[in-house]
Backbone as ProteinMPNN parsed JSONL, in Angstrom:
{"seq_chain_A": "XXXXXXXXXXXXXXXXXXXXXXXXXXXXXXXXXXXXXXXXXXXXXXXXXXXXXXXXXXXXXXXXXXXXXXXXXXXXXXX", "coords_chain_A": {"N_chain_A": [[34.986, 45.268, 42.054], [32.982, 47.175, 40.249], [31.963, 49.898, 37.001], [29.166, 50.701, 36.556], [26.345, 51.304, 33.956], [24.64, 54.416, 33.422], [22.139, 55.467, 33.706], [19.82, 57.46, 31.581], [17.976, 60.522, 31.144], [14.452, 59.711, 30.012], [15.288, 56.751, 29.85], [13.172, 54.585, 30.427], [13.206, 53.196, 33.323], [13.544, 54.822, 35.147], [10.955, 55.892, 35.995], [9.963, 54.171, 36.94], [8.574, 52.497, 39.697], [10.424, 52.159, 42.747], [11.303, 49.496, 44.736], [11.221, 48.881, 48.178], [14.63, 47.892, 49.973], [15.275, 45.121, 51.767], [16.549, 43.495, 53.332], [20.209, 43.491, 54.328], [22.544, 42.613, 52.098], [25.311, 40.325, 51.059], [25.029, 41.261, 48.232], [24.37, 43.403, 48.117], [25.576, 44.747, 49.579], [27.768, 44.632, 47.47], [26.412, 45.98, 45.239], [26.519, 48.402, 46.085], [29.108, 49.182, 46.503], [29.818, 48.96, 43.838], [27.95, 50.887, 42.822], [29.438, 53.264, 43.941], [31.137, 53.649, 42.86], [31.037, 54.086, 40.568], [30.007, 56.748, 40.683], [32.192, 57.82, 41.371], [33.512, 57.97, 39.182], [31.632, 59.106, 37.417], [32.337, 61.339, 38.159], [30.525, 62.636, 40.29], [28.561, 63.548, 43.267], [26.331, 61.782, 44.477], [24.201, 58.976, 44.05], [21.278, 57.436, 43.007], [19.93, 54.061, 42.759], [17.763, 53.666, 40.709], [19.167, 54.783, 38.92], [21.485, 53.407, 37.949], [19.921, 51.689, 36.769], [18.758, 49.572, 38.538], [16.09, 48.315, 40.845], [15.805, 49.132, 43.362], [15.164, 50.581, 46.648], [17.343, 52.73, 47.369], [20.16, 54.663, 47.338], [23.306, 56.313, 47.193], [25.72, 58.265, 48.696], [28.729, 60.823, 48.905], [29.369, 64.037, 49.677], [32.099, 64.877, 50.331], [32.414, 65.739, 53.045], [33.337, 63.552, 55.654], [32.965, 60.155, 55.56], [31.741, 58.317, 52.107], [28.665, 57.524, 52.549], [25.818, 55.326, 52.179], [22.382, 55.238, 52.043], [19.426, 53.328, 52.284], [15.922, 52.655, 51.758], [15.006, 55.575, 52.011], [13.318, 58.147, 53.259], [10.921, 60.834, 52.388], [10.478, 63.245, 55.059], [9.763, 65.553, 55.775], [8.81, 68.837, 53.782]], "CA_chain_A": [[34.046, 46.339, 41.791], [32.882, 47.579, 38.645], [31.236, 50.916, 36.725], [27.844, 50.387, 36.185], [26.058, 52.091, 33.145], [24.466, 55.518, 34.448], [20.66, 55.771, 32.981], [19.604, 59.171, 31.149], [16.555, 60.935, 30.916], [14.169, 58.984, 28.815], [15.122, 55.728, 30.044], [11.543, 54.225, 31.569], [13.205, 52.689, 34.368], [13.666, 56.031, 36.131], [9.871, 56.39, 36.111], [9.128, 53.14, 37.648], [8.578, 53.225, 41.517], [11.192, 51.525, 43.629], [10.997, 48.259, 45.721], [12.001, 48.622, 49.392], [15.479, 47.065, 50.819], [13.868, 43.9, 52.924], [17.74, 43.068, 54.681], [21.606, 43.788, 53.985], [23.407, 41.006, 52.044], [26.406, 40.31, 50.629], [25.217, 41.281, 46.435], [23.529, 44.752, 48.201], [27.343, 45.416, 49.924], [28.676, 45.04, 46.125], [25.995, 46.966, 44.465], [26.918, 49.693, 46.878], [30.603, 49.583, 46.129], [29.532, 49.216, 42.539], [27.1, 52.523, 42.667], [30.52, 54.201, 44.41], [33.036, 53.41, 42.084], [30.287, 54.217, 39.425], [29.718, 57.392, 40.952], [32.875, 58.257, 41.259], [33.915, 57.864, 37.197], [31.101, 60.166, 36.436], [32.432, 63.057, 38.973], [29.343, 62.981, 40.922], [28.344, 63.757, 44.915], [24.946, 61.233, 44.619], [23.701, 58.229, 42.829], [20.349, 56.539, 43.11], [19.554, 53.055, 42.593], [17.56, 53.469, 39.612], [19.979, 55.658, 37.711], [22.141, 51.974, 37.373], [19.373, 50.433, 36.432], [18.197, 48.774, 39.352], [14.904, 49.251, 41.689], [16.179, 49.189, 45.544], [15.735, 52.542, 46.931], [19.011, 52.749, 47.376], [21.064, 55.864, 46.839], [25.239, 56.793, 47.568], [26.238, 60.171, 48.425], [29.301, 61.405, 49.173], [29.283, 64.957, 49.616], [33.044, 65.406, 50.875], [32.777, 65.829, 54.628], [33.359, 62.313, 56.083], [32.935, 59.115, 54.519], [30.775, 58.11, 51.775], [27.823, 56.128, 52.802], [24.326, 54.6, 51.433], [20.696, 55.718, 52.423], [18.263, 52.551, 52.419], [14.838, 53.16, 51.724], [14.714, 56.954, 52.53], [11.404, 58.9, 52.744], [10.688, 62.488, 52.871], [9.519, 63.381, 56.343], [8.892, 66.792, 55.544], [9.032, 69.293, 52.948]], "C_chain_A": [[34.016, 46.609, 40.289], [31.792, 48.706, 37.767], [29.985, 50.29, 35.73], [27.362, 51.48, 34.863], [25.097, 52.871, 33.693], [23.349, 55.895, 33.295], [20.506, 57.224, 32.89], [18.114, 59.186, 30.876], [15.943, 60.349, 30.057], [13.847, 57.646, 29.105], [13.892, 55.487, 31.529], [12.071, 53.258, 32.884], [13.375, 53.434, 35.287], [12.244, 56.719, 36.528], [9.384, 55.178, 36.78], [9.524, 53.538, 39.485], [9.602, 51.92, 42.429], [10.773, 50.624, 45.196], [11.989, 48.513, 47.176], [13.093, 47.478, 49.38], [15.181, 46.256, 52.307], [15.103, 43.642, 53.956], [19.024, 43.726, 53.166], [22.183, 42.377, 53.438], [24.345, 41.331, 51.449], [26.253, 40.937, 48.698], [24.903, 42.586, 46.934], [25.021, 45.084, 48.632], [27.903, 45.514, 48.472], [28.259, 45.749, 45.286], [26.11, 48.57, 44.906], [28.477, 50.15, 46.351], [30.608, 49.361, 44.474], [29.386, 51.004, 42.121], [28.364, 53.242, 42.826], [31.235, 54.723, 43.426], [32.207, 54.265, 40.647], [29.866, 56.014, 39.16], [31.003, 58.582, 40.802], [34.123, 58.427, 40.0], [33.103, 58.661, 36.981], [31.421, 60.923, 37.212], [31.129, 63.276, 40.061], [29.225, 62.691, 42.527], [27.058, 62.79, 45.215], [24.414, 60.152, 43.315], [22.343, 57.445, 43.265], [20.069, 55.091, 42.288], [19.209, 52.642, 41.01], [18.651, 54.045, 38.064], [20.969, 54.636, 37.217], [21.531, 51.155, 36.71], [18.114, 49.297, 37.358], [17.043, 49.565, 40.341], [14.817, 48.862, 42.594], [15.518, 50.367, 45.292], [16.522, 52.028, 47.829], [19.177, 54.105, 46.846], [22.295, 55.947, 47.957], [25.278, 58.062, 47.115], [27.801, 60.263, 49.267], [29.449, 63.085, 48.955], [31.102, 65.648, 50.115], [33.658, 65.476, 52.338], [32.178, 64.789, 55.106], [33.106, 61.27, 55.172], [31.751, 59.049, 53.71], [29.759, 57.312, 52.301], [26.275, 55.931, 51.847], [22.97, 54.801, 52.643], [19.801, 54.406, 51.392], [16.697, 52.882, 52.86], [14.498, 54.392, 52.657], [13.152, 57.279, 52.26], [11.519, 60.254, 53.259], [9.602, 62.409, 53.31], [9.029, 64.685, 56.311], [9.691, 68.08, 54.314], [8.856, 71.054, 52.609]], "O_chain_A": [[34.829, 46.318, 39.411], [30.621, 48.338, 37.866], [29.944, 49.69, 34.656], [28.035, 52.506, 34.774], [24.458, 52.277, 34.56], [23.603, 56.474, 32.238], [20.871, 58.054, 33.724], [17.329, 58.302, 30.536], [16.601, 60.224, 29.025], [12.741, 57.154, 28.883], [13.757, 55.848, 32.698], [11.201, 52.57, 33.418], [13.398, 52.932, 36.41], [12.18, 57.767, 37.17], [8.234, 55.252, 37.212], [10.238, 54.306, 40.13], [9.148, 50.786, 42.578], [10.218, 50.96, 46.243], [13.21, 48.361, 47.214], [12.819, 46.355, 48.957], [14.962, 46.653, 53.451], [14.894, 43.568, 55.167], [18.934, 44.099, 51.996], [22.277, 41.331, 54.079], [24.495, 42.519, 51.164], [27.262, 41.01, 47.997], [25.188, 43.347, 46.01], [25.636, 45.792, 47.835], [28.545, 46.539, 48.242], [29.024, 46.298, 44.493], [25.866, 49.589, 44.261], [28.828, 51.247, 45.917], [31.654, 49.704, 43.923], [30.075, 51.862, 41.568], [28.597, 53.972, 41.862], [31.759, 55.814, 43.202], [32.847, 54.956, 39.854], [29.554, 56.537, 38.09], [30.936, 59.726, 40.352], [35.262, 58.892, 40.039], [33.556, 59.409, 36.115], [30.509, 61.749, 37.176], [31.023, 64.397, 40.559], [29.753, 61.687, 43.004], [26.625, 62.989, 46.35], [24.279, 60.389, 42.114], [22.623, 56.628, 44.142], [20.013, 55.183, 41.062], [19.798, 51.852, 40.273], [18.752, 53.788, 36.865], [21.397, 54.844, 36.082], [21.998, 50.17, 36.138], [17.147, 48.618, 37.014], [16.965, 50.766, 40.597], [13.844, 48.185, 42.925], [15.317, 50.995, 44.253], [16.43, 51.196, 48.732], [18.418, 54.602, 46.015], [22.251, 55.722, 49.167], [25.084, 58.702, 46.081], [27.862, 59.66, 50.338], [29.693, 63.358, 47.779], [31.236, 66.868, 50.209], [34.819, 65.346, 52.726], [30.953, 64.689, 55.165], [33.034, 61.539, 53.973], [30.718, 59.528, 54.176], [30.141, 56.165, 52.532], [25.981, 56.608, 50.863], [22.876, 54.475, 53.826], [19.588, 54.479, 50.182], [16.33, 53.258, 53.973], [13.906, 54.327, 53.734], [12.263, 56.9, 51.498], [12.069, 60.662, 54.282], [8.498, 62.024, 52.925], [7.927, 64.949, 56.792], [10.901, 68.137, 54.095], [9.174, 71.506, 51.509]]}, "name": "protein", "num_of_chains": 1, "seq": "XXXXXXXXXXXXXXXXXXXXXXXXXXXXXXXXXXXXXXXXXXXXXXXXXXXXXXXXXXXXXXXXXXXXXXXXXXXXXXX"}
């Protein structure tokens, strides 16, 4: 595993629009335990995809209660 660099306001790849996750493979299991580890060096409960850099939608949350896991192409169903 290894800490990914954690994009800041500004950087134009946080404005581009994110490419659906098509299947599960073995480089998407390490960019997950990447995002984690990455997530968990900056202190943080949530990381999205683009904020590494990359354009899955993808995002890792741990919030505390139960294990961390990963949300593949989420969509807000209502608001």
């Amino acid at each position: 595993m290894s800490v990914l660099d954690i994009r800041v306001l500004g950087d134009p790849i946080l404005r581009q629009e994110t490419v659906p996750v098509a299947e599960v493979t073995d480089d998407l299991r390490r960019l997950i335990d990447d995002m984690l580890e990455t997530m968990y060096m900056a202190k943080g409960i949530g990381l999205a995809a683009p904020q590494v850099g990359r354009r899955e939608r993808l995002a890792v949350i741990d919030v505390g209660e139960g294990p961390p896991f990963a949300i593949l192409n989420p969509s807000i169903v209502e608001s």
